[in-house]
C-alpha positions in Angstrom: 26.9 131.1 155.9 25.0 132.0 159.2 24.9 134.4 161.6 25.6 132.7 165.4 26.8 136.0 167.5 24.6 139.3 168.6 25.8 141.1 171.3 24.9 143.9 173.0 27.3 146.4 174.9 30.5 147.1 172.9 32.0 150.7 172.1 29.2 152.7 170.9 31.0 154.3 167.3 30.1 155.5 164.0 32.6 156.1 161.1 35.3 154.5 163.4 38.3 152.4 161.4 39.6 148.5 162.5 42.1 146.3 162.0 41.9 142.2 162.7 45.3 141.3 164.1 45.6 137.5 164.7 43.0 137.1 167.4 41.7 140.5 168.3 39.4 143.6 166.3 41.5 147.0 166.9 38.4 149.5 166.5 39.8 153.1 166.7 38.1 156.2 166.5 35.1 157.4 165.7 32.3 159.6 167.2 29.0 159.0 168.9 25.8 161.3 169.1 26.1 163.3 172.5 30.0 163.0 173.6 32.2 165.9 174.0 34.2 166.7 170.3 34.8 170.2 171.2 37.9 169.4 173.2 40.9 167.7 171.1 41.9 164.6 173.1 43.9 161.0 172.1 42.2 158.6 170.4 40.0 156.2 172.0 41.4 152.2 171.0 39.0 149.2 171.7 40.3 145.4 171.5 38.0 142.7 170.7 38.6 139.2 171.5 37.5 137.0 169.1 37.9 133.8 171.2 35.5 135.3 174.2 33.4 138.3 172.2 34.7 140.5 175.0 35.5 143.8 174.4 38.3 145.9 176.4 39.2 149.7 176.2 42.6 150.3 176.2 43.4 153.0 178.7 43.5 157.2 177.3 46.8 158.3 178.2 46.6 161.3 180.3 48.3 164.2 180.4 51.6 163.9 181.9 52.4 160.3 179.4 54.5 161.0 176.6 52.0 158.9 174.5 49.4 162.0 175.5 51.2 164.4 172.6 52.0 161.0 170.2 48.8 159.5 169.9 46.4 160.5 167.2 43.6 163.3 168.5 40.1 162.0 168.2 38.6 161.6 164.9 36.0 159.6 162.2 36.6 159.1 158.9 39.9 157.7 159.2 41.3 154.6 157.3 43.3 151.5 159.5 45.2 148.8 157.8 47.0 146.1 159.3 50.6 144.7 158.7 53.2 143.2 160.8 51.1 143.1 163.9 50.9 146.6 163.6 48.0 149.2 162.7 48.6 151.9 160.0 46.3 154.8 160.6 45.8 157.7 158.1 43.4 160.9 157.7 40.3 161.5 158.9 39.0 164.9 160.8 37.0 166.1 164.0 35.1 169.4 164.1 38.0 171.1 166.1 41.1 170.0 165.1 40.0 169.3 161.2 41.5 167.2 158.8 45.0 165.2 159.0 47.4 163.7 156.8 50.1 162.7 159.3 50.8 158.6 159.7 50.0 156.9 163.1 51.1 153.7 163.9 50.0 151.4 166.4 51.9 148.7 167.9 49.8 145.6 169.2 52.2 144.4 171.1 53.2 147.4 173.2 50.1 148.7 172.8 51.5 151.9 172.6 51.3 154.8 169.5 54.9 156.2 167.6 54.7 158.6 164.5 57.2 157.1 162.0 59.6 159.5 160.0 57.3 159.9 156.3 59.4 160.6 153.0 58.0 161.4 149.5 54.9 163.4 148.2 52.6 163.0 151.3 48.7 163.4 150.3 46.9 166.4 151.3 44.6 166.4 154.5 41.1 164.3 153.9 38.6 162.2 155.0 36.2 159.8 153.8 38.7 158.6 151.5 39.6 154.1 151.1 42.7 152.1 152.1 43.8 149.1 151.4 47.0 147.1 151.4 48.8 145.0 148.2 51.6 143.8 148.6 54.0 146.0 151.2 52.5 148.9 150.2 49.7 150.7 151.9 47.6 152.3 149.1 44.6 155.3 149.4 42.0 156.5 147.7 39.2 159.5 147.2 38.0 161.3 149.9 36.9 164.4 150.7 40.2 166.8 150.6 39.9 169.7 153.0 42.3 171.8 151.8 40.7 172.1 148.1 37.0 171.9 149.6 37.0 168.9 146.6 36.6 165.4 146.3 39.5 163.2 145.3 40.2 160.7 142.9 43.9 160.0 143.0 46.0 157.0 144.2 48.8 157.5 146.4 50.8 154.4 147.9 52.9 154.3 150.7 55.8 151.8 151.2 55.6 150.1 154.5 58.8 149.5 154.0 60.4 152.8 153.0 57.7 154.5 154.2 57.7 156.6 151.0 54.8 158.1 149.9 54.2 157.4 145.9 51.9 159.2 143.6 50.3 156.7 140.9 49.7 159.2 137.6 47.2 157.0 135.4 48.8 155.6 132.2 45.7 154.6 131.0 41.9 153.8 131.1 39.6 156.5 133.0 39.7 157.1 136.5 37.1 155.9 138.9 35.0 159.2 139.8 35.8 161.6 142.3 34.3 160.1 145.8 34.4 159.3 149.3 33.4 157.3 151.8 33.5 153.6 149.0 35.2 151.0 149.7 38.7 149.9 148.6 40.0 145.9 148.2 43.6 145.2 147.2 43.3 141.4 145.2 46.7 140.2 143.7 48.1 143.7 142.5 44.9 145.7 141.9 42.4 147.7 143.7 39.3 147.2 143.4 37.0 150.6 144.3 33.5 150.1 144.9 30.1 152.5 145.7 30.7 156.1 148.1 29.2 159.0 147.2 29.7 160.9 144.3 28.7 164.4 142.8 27.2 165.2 139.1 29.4 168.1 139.0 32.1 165.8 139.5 35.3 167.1 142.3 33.1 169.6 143.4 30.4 168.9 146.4 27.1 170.9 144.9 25.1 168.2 146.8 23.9 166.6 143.9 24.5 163.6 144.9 25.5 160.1 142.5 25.8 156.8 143.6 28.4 154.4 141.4 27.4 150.9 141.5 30.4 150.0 139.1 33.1 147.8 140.1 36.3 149.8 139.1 39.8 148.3 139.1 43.2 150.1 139.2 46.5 148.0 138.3 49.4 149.3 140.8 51.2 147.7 138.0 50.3 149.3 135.3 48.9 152.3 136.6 46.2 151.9 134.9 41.9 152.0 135.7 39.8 149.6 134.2 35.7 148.8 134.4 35.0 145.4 133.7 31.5 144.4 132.0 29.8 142.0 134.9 27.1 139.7 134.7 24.5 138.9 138.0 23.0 140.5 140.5 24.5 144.3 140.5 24.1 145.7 143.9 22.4 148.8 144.4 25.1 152.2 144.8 25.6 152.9 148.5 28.0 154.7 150.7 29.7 153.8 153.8 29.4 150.4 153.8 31.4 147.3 154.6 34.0 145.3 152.2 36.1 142.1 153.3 38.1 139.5 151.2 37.4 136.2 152.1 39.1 133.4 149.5 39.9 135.9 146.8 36.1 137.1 146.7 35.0 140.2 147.2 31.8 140.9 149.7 29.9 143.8 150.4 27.8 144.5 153.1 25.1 147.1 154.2 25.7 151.0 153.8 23.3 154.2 152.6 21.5 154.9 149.5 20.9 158.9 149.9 18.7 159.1 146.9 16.2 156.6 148.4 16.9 157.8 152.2 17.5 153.7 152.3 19.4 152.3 154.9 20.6 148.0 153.7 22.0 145.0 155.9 22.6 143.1 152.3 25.2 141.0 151.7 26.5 140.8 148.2 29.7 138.8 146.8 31.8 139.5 144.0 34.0 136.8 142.3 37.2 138.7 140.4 37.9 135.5 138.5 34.4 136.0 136.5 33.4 139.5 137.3 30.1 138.0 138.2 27.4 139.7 141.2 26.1 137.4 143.5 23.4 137.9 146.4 24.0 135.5 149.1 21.7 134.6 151.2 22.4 134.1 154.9 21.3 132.1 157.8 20.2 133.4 161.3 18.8 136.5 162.4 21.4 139.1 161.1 22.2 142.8 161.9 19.3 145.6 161.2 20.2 148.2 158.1 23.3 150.2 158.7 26.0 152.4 157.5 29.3 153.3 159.0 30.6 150.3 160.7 33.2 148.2 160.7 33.8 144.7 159.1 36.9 142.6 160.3 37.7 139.0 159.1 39.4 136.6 161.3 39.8 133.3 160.1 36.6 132.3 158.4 34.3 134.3 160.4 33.3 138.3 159.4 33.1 140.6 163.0 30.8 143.2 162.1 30.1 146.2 165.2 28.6 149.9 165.5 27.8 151.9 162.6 24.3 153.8 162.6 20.7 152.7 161.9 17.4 154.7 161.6 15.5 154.6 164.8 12.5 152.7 165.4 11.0 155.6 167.4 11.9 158.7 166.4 14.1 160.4 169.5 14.1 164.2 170.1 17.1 165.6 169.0 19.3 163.0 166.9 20.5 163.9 163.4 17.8 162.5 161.0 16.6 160.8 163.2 19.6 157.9 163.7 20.8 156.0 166.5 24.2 155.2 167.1 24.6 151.5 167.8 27.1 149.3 170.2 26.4 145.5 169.3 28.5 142.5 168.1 27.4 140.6 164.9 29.4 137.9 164.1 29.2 135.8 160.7 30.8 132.4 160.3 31.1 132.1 156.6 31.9 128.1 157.1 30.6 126.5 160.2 31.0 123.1 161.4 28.7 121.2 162.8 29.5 122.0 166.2 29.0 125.5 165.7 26.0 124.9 164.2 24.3 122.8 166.8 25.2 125.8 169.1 23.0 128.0 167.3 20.3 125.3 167.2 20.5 124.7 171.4 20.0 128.7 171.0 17.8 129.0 168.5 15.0 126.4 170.1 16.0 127.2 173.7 17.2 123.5 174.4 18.0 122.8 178.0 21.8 123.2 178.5 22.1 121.7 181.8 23.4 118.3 181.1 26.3 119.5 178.6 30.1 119.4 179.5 30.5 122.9 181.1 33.2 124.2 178.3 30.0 124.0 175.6 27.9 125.8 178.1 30.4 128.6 178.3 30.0 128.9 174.7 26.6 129.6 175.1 27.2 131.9 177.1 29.7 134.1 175.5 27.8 133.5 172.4 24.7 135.3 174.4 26.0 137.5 177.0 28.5 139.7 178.1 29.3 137.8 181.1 33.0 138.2 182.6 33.4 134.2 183.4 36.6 132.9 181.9 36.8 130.1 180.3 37.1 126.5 182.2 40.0 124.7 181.6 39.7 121.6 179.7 41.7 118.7 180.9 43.1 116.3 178.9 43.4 112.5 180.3 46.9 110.7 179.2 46.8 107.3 178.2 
């Protein structure tokens, strides 16, 4: 594994949700330190190409578009998942308008929002909470539920098909604890719930903070939860951190330990098969410590952007003294050789004069946010 993309210059958002759709990052959402929250207003929606690194920001509908009263208001602790080339978006809150529990859906195509027809038991309003999706079904868990001033630990499922909502009552084992802000990774037919930030007097937020370093499973099967014994490195508990899938193993990346005040870029892989830990070591000059981005996989590389990090000098008036970031990391868990001697040309600042100009426009979109498009290659017949 190595890391071969830092960019500066994206959308500058923390606790923001995305969704990797073929060859674009859908990143909606989010806040940043300083920007107007007080007034309710659509959603912001960024695209990543994956091809280019280029990010574009797909025009606010104004006032007088129908999309204006459709779209989602603006918001952070939200959930995205992907299916069908569209974007399933769920909960979340901003200091205004508070929490939600209506279903957004955004189509990739049209680029535009629609609010399908729900049926069933619909969750109450939260944030902080996990989604993931098995199967056809979208399922949630946790958060922070507004309405109860409690955390959660229920399951709910909706069918992307139906789009019924379904409560999962436990049939057996013992839930996972009351949380929010984990992680959630649908495998086969279970969910597997890792880290967020928990509470010793369990639903209720006292500010006694826990932080579960447990893998916990739930079977949408058999409805029930189970906590496998595991054997390797353990990771330390964090919240708002990164999880992706990548070959049926689970990775987890980054996030916030309050107990220490500890900020981590880690990376840490767990293999379902054997319920074994494993730290994995990575190549190249990675991200700094973070929590609150976003992780997207597309093919076999990880796109990792914005989140929050402590500053290096501390800044007059920030919240605990964090900066909000905007860059591009980009993680190629299998690289070819090719890819590879990009990075090296980069890393010992080899001259690039003498290459074919399509591998010099590689290094450049690899290292800048330059508009060129990309030369057309021609191909001789014969």
């Amino acid at each position: 594994m190595h890391w071969t993309v830092a960019l500066e210059g994206g959308p500058r958002r923390v606790n923001h949700a995305a969704v990797a759709i073929e060859t674009h990052v859908y990143t909606f959402g989010g806040y940043c330190t300083g920007e107007d929250y007080e007034t309710a207003r659509p959603m912001d929606v960024h695209m990543l190409n994956t091809v280019t690194y280029k990010w574009m920001a797909i025009p606010v509908p104004k006032c007088s578009d129908p999309q204006y009263r459709i779209a989602p208001y603006m918001r952070y602790g939200h959930t995205a998942v992907a299916h069908n080339r569209l974007a399933y978006l769920w909960g979340g809150r901003n200091d205004t308008s508070g929490a939600c529990n209506i279903l957004y859906v955004f189509d990739t195509e049209s680029r535009k929002w629609f609010r399908p027809k729900v049926h069933g038991n619909i969750p109450s309003v939260r944030d902080g909470h996990s989604a993931c999706i098995i199967r056809h079904k979208m399922l949630i868990f946790g958060g922070y539920e507004e309405e109860m001033d409690k955390f959660s630990n229920d399951v709910h499922g909706l069918d992307l098909t139906s789009l019924t909502w379904e409560y999962y009552k436990v049939s057996k084992g013992e839930p996972a604890r009351w949380r929010d802000f984990h992680s959630a990774t649908g495998i086969g037919d279970k969910m597997y719930i890792f880290g967020g930030r928990s509470d010793k007097a369990g639903s209720i937020h006292t500010n006694n903070e826990m932080y579960c370093n447990k893998m916990q499973i739930f079977d949408t099967v058999t409805c029930s939860w189970s906590e496998p014994a595991t054997t390797g490195c353990t990771p330390i508990g964090r919240r708002s951190h990164s999880a992706f899938l990548y070959y049926n193993k689970l990775y987890i990346f980054g996030g916030y330990n309050g107990l220490h005040d500890l900020h981590l870029r880690d990376l840490h892989c767990f293999d379902p098969a054997l319920n074994h830990w494993s730290f994995v070591t990575v190549q190249g000059q990675g991200p700094c410590p973070r929590r609150r981005q976003c992780c997207c996989v597309v093919g076999d590389r990880v796109f990792l952007f914005g989140g929050t990090s402590p500053c290096k000098v501390p800044m007059e008036n920030t919240e605990f003294d964090l900066m909000d970031l905007s860059d591009l990391y980009v993680l190629d868990l299998m690289p070819t050789l090719r890819t590879l001697c990009l990075v090296a040309a980069l890393d010992f600042k080899l001259n690039t004069d003498i290459l074919p100009m399509e591998i010099r426009w590689e290094l450049a979109a690899m290292t800048t946010n330059s508009n060129i498009s990309r030369p057309l290659v021609r191909c001789s017949s014969g």
